[in-house]
N, C-alpha and C positions, 0 to 999 in steps of 0.2 A: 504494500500500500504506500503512497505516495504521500506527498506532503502539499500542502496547497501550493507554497514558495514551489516544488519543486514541480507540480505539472502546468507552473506560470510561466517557467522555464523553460519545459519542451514544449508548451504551447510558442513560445516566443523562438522557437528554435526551427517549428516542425516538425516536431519529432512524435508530437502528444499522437494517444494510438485514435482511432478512425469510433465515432461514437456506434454500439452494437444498432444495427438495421431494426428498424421497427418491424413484429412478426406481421404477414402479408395475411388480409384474407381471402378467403375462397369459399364460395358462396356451390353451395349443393348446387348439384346437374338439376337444371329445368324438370317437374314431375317426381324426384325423389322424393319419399318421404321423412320428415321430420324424426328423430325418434321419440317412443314413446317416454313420458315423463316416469321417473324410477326414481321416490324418493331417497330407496337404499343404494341408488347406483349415482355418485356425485360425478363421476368421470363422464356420464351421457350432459348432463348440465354444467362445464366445472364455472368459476368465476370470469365474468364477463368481463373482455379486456375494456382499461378504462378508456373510453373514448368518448369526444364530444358528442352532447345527442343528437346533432344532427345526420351524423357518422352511423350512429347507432342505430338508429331510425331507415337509413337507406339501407343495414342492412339487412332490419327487418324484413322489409320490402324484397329487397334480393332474394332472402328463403320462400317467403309466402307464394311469390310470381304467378299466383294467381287462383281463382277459386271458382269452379264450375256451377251453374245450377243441375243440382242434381237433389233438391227438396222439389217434393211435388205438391200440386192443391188439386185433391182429388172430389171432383162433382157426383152427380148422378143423373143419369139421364128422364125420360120422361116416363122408360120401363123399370128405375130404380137400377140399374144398370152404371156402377162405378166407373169414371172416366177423367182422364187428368186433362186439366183444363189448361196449366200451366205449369211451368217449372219455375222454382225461383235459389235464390242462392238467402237462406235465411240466418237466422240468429247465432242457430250453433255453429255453421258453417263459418263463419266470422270468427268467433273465440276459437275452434280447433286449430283454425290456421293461424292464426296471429298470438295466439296462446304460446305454445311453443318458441317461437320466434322470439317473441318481446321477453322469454326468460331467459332463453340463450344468450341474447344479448344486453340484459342487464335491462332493458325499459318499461317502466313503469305508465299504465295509462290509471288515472286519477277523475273523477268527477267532483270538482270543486266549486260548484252553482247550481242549479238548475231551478228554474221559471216556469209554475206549471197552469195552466188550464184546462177548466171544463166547463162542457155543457152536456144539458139533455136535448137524445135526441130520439128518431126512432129509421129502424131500414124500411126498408120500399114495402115491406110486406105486412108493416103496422107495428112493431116490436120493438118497444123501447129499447132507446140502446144508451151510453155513456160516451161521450167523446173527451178524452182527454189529449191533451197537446203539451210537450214539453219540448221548453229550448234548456240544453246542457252547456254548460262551459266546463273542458276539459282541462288539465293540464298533464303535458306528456314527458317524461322525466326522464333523462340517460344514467348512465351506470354511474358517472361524474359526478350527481346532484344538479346540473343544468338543464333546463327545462326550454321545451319549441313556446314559441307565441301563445297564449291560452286560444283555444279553439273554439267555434261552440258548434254545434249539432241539433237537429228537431228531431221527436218522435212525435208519431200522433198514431192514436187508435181507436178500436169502436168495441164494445163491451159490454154484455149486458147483464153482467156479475160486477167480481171488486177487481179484476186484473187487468183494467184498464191502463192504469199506471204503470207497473208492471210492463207490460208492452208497449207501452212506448219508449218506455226509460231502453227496454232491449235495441228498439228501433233505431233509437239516438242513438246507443252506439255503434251499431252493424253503420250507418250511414257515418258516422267516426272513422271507423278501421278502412272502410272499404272505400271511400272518398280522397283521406289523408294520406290512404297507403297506394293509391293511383292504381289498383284495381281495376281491369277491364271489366264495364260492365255490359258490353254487347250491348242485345235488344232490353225497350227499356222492360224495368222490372216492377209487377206488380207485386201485394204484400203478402206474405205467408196466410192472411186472415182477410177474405173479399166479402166486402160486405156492402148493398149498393145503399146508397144514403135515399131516407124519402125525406121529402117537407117538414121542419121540426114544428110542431104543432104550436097555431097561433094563440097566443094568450087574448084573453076575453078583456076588453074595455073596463070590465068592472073590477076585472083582475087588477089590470093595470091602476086605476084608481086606488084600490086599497093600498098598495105596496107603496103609492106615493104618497099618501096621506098617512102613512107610517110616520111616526116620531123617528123609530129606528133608525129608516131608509138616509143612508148619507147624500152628502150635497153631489159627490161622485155618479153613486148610485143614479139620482134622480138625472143629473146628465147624459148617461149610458142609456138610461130609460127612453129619454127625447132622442137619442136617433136613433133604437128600434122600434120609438110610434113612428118616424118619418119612413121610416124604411119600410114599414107595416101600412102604412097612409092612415094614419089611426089619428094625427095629431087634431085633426076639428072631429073626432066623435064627444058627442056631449054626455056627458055622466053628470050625478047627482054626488055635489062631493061634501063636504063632513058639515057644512050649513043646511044641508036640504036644499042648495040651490042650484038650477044646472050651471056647469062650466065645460068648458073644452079641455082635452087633457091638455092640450099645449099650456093653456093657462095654466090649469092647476098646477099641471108640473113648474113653469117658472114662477109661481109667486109661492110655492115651497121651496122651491132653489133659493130664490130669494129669502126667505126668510130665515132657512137655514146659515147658507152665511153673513148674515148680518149677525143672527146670534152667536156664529164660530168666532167674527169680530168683534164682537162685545165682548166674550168672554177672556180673548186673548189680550 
């Protein structure tokens, strides 16, 4: 071993020796497969060289090279006669392939946000259904501790149990992996769950009145209300509101708007 003084010296001389070659990778032949994960076997996973994430990330990509639809959405016909209507490339397909991959190489994907929505609603055939909508914000982490741009992703689904959530949060991330990871995705792709949307059932005038003459109802709330009476064409239907008098929802809704926040300003 050397002395600092002393490799200042064959640096200054040319003599110091050639720094060792960083080890090269080599990305599996196209269609290999991955091997399978063996917690007792460390030598199939060993420690992921340290490399910048974006380093790490391409090499993801490198192993995954790509992923078939080979999920099917199986119908039936009009004899009850089972038929595939389409292929699609779904949820699990996503984590098998990028699963592997992003522990070989050390990368972490993370969900550090997500913004979610819902409504009721019902399919073409009359049958309540659940629509929720989520936007994800991702962050994608290399073996380093240094992390890509936070990302975000949507899921959206229809559900007429509690797993609506559920599938979409899956959603967001299959469109995560297989977007960021530049995945061909051929023809475009329908969802593992086809469900045809009908008309979400219009709410009653009178409906609409009570929820605005709500104490509860926010000053929000009541805003959101006035552009689905416009978009409804509801706003001059006349209702009977909490004096016995008629008024027009548009009214009633803005001089509740109004009075709401005059009192939000009062109080603050």
């Amino acid at each position: 071993m050397t002395s600092l003084t002393e490799r200042a010296e064959m640096h200054d001389n040319g003599t110091a020796p050639a720094a060792p070659a960083a080890p090269q990778y080599t990305a599996p032949p196209a269609g290999e497969p991955l091997p399978v994960f063996d917690f007792e076997d460390n030598e199939a996973y060993p420690t992921p060289e340290m490399v910048p994430v974006h380093i790490a990330w391409l090499r993801v990509r490198h192993d995954v090279r790509s992923v078939g639809k080979t999920d099917k959405h199986v119908e039936k016909d009009k004899n009850n006669r089972p038929y595939v209507k389409y292929n699609f490339r779904g949820v699990d397909a996503a984590i098998n392939a990028f699963g592997p991959a992003t522990l070989r190489h050390g990368v972490n994907v993370m969900a550090v946000d997500m913004t979610t929505n819902y409504r009721d609603t019902q399919s073409s055939r009359g049958n309540k259904m659940r629509e929720a909508t989520i936007v994800t914000t991702w962050q994608i982490m290399g073996p380093m501790g240094d992390s890509l741009p936070l990302l975000k992703s949507a899921g959206e689904s229809l559900d007429s149990g509690d797993k609506g959530t559920a599938k979409a949060q899956s959603l967001a991330l299959r469109a995560l992996l297989f977007n960021t990871g530049m995945i061909p995705t051929g023809d475009p792709e329908p969802e593992a769950t086809h469900v045809e949307r009908g008309e979400a059932p219009t709410r009653s005038a009178n409906d609409y009145r009570d929820e605005i003459v709500n104490p509860k109802t926010s000053a929000g709330r009541l805003e959101q209300i006035s552009y689905e009476l416009r978009n409804a064409r509801m706003l001059h239907v006349l209702v009977t509101n909490e004096h016995g008098e008629e008024e027009t929802l548009d009214a009633l809704g803005m001089r509740h708007y109004n009075e709401r926040t005059a009192q939000a300003g009062g109080e603050s």
